[in-house]
C-alpha positions in Angstrom: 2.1 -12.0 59.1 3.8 -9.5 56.2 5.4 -7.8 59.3 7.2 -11.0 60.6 8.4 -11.8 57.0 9.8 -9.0 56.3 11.2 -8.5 59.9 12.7 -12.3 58.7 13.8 -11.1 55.4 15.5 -7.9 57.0 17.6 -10.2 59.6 18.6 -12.7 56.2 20.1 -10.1 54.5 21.6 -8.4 57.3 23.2 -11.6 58.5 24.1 -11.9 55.1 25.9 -8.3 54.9 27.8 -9.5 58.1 29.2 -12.6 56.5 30.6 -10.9 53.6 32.3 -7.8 55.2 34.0 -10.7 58.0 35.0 -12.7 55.0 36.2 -9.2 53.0 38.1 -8.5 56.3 39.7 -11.6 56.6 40.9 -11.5 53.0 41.7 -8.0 53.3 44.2 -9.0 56.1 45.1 -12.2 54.3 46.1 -9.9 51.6 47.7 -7.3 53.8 49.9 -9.9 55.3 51.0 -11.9 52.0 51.9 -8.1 50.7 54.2 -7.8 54.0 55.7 -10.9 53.5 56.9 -10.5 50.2 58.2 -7.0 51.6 59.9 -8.9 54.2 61.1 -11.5 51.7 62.9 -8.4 48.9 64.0 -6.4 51.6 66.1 -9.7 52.8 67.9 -9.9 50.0 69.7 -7.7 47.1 68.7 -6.8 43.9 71.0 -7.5 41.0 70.8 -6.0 37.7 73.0 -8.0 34.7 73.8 -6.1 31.7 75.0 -8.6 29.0 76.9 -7.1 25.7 75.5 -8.8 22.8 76.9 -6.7 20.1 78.0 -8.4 16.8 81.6 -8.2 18.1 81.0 -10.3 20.8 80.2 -13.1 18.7 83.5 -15.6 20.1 82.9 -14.4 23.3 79.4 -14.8 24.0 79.4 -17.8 25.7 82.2 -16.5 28.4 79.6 -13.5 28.9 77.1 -16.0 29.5 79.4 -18.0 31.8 80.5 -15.5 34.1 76.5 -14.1 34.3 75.6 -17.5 34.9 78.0 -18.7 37.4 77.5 -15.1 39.7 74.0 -16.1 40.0 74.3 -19.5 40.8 76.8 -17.9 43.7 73.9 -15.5 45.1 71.1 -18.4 44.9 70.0 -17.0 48.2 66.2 -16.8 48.8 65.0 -13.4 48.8 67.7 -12.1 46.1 66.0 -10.8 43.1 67.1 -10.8 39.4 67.1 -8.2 36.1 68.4 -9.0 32.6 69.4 -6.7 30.1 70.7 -6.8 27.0 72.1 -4.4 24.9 74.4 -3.3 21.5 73.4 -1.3 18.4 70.2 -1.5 19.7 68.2 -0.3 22.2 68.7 -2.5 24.9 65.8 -5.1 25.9 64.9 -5.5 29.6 64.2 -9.7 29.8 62.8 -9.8 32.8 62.4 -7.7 35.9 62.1 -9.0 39.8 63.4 -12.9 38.7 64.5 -15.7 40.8 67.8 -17.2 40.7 66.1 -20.1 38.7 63.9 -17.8 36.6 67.3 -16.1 35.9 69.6 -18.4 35.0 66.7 -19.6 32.2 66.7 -16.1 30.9 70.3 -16.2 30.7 70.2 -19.2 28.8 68.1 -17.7 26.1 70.3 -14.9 24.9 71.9 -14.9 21.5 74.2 -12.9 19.8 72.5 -9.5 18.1 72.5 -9.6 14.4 73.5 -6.9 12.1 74.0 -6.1 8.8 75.6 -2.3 9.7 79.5 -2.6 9.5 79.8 0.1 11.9 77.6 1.2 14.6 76.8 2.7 17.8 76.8 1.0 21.0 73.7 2.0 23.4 75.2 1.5 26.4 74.2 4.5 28.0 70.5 3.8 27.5 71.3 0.3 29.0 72.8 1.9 32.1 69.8 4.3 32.3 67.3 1.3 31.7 69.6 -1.4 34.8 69.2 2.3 37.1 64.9 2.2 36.6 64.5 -1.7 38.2 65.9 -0.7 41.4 63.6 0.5 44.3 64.6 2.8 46.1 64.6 1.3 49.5 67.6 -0.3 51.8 68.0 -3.0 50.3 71.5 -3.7 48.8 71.7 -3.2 45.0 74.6 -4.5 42.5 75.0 -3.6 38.6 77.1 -6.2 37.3 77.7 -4.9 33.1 79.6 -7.7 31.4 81.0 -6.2 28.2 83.6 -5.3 25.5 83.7 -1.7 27.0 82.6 0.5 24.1 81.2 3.1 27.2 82.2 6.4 26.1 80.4 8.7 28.2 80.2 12.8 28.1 81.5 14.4 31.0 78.2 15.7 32.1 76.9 12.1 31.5 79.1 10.9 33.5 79.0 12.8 36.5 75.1 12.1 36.5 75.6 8.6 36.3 77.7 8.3 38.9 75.3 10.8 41.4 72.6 8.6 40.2 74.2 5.6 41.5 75.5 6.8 44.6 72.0 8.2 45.3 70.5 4.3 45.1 73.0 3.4 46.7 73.7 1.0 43.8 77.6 -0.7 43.5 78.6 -1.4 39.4 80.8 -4.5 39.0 82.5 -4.4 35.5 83.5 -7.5 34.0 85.4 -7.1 30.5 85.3 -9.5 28.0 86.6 -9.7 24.6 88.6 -11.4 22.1 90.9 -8.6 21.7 93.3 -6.1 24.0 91.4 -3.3 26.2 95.1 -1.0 25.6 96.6 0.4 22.5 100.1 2.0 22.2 101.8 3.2 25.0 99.3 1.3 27.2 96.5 3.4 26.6 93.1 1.9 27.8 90.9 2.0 24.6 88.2 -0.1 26.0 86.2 0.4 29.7 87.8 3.4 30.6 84.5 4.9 31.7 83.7 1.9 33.0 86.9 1.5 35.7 86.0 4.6 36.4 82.4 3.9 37.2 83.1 0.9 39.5 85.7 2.8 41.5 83.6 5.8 42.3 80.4 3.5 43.3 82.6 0.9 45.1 82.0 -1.8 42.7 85.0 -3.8 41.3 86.5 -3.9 37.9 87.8 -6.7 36.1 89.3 -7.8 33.0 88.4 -11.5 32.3 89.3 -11.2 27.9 87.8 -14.0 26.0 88.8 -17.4 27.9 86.5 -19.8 29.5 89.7 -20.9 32.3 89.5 -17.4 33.3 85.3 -17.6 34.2 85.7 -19.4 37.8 88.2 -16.8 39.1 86.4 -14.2 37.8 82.8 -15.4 39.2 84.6 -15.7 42.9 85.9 -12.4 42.7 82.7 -10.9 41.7 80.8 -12.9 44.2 82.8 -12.4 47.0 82.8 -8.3 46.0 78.6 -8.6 46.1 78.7 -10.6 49.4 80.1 -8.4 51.3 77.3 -5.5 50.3 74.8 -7.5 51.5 72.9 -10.4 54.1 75.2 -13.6 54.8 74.1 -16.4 53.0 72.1 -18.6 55.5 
């Protein structure tokens, strides 16, 4: 009688073991496949990074910042394109959000106000901003933009530079430039004073460079162009 209970006990628990290593399996796979999916899904799309200016300066051209960001990523509301937002000015630069939706984006966009300052003069930390935009991409084959929206306080040492650029090229990452301010990017003679680096930058990762200044009438243009340039680096829109 003790044999045939504990035979019956053995077969319970055994049965038992069975049922949860199937169901384990099954939500091993389950998970396996959701993972692939969602591979499937980023590798579908492109990654954007937005680096927004919000340096005291910027304080009557905020909104056309915000604008242009917003109106580029209405453009690319594509499913399986992903979203960063990055701030930056005197200080460091702030990383929003990482790996948004177009939606999730544009909310983040929405929330960003001017930096506040009581330094009359200051540094700009653009390069950490750069550096910061370059660690959200993965390194895979999907196609990657850097749109930087600023005044173009970007000077950058030569060896800076020239590591910047390799870095780029390495991702396979394009930089769009958009300028915008309420003052001229030239001084005497013509001189570019502002986004020099910057013009530079886009041209030697195949991005594009604009100068959009400080008017709203000039935002529409300004978000086909972009658009357009970021289209043709990546899928069709479907």
């Amino acid at each position: 009688m003790l044999k045939q209970v504990f035979k019956s006990g053995v077969a319970a628990v055994v049965c038992m073991s069975l049922a949860v290593l199937a169901a384990w399996g099954q939500s091993t796979v389950i998970g396996e496949e959701s993972s692939l999916r969602r591979q499937q899904v980023s590798s579908s799309g492109q990654q954007v990074v937005v680096l927004l200016d919000i340096n005291p300066h910027q304080k009557k051209v905020l909104a056309v910042e915000l604008a242009l960001a917003e109106g580029i990523i209405q453009m690319l509301h594509q499913p399986g394109n992903t979203f960063s937002v990055i701030t930056f000015g005197s200080h460091p630069p702030t990383l929003l959000k990482p790996g948004l939706t177009p939606d999730e984006a544009i909310v983040a966009i929405r929330d960003v106000t001017l930096e506040q300052t009581r330094e009359k003069y200051f540094p700009i930390h653009f390069y950490d901003a750069l550096n910061l935009a370059m660690n959200q991409f993965i390194d895979n084959t999907s196609p990657k933009s850097l749109l930087v929206i600023s005044e173009g306080n970007d000077y950058f040492p030569h060896k800076t530079f020239k590591e910047t650029v390799a870095r780029a090229q390495k991702l396979q990452t394009a930089c769009d430039v958009a300028m915008v301010a309420d003052h001229s990017f030239y001084g005497t003679k013509g001189i570019q004073r502002y986004g020099f680096d910057l013009r530079r930058l886009a041209g030697k990762t195949h991005g594009q460079y604009i100068e959009v200044g400080g008017k709203q009438k000039k935002v529409p243009r300004s978000v086909e162009r972009l658009y357009e340039g970021i289209l043709s680096r990546g899928p069709k829109p479907t």
